[in-house]
N, C-alpha and C positions, 0 to 999 in steps of 0.2 A: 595624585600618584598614578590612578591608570593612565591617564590622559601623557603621562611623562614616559611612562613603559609602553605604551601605544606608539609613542611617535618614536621614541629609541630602536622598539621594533620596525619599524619604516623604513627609519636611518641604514640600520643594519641589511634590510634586504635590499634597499636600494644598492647599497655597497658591494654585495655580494651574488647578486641574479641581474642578468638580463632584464632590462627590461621591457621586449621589442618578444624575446621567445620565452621569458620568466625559464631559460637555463641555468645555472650553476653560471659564472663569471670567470674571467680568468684570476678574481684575488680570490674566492671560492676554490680554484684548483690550486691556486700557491699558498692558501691559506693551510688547506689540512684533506684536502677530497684526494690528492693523488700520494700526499704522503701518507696519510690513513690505510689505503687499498696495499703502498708499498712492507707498510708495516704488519698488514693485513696478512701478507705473504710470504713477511719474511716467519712469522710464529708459525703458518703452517705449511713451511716449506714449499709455495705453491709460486707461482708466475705471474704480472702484470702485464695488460697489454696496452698501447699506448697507440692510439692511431689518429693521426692529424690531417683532416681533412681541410682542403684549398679550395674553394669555387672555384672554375675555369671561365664560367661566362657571367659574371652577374653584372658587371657593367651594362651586358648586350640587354639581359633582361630588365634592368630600368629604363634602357633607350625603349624597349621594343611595350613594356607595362606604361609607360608617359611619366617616368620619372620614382624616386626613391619609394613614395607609396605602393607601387604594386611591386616593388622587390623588396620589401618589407613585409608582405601580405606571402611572395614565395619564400621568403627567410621563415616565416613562423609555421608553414605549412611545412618545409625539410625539418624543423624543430621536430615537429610532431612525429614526421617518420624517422627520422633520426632514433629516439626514442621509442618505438615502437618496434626498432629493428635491432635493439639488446635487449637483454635478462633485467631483470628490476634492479639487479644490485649494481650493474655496472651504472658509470657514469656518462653523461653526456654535457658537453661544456660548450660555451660561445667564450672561443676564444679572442680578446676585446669586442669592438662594435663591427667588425666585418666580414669578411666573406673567410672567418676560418673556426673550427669547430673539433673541439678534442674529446674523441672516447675511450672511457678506460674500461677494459675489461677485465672482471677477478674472478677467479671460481681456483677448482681446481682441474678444469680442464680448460684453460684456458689456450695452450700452446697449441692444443688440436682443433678451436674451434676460430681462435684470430683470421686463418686465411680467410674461411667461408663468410665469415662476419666484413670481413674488408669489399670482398667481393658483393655482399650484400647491399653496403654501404653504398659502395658506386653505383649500384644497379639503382636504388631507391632514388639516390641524388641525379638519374638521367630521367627518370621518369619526366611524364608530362606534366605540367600544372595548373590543372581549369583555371582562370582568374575571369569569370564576366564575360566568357561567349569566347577566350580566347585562348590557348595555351604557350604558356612558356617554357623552355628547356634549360638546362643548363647541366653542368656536367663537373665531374671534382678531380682532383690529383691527391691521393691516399698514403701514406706513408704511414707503418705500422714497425713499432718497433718492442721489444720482450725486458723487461727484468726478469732475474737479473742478468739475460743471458749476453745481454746487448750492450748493458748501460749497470753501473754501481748505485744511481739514485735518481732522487725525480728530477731532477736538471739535465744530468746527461741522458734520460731516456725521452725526454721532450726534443733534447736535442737530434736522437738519432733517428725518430720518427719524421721532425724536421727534414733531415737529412732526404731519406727516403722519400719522401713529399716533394722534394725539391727533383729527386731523380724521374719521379714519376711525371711529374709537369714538361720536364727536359724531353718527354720520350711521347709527347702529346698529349699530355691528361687522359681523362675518361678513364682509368687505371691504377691499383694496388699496387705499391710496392713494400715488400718487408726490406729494413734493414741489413746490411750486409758488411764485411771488412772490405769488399770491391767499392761500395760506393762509399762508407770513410775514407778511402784513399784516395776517389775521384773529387771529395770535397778539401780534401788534404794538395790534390795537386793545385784543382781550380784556386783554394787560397793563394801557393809558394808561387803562381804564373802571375796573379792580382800584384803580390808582393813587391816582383820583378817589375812590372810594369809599372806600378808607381817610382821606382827608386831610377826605373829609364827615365820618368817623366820628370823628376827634383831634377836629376842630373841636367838632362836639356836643357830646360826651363834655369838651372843655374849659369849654364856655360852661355846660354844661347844673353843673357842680361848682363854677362861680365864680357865677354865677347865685343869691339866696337870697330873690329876689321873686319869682320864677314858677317853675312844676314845667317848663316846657319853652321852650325859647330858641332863637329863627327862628334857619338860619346859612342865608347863601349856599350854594349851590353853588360847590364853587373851580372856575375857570376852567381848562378842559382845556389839559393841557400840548400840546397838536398846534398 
């Protein structure tokens, strides 16, 4: 019977941590880690903060370490400060197996202390990192986003820290960004412009195959869906 609960135990953390930074996983954070904190907040009227960290360079730093070993030796040392650079209660997650990483902060001051903590966050993630006489750099793109100020639940506040992560990369990494209704509606346009551009590209691709007088066949632009 232990021998059965031992290895269930196994099972189970394999499933749910890291195994490379033994962090919190991403079914760990869909499991119950960020709706617990949301629930957390909502009994005491308080705020979550959500902020999604991108690596900018870690490709460069496996070319530059001799391959995935020594960016797995600087994955587990940003682990380490990752963690050292929140409160005990908040979370710190590897989101899947690569270069992205989600922390949640809870308290009840949270709203006042997300910016400085973001900003913390990039500064620890430029940092150097001794590996064996050598150092590696690398640098993140940050996106931070609030319940419930930003987002109604844990999906769309992943989503809008996303969001923001994505602005921050666009504008050259190394860099925090909070959430905004500016940048939902620059991800709002970028989708409706992608939209257009496929429906230019059906259309082409249909006229230009039914077409057997000309090598190339005008289409409209279609009419933006806004």
């Amino acid at each position: 019977m232990t021998d059965l609960y031992e290895a269930n135990e196994t099972i189970w953390h394999q499933a749910h941590f890291d195994s490379l930074t033994e962090l919190p996983n991403r079914v760990s954070l869909a499991e119950g880690g960020l709706g617990r904190a949301i629930a957390r907040a909502q009994d005491h009227d308080e705020e979550v903060a959500l902020l999604y960290v991108d690596l900018d360079r870690l490709k460069q730093v496996n070319d530059r370490m001799g391959g995935h070993t020594g960016g797995d030796l600087v994955l587990a040392e940003l682990a380490a400060r990752l963690r050292d650079t929140v409160e005990p209660e908040d979370l710190v997650a590897r989101q899947g197996g690569g270069d992205e990483f989600i922390i949640v902060l809870t308290g009840p001051d949270v709203g006042q202390r997300v910016d400085s903590v973001a900003e913390a966050v990039v500064a620890v993630v430029a940092a150097p990192y001794p590996m064996g006489g050598q150092e590696a750099y690398m640098s993140c793109s940050l996106g931070a986003a609030l319940y419930p100020r930003d987002a109604s639940d844990g999906e769309a506040l992943l989503q809008a820290a996303d969001l923001a992560m994505y602005s921050a990369k666009l504008a050259g990494g190394n860099r925090a960004r909070r959430y905004s209704a500016k940048i939902g509606e620059a991800a709002q346009d970028r989708l409706h412009l992608m939209e257009d551009l496929d429906d230019a590209w059906s259309m082409t691709s249909s006229n230009c195959i039914s077409s057997r007088s000309s090598n190339w066949t005008a289409v409209p632009w279609p009419r933006s869906r806004r």
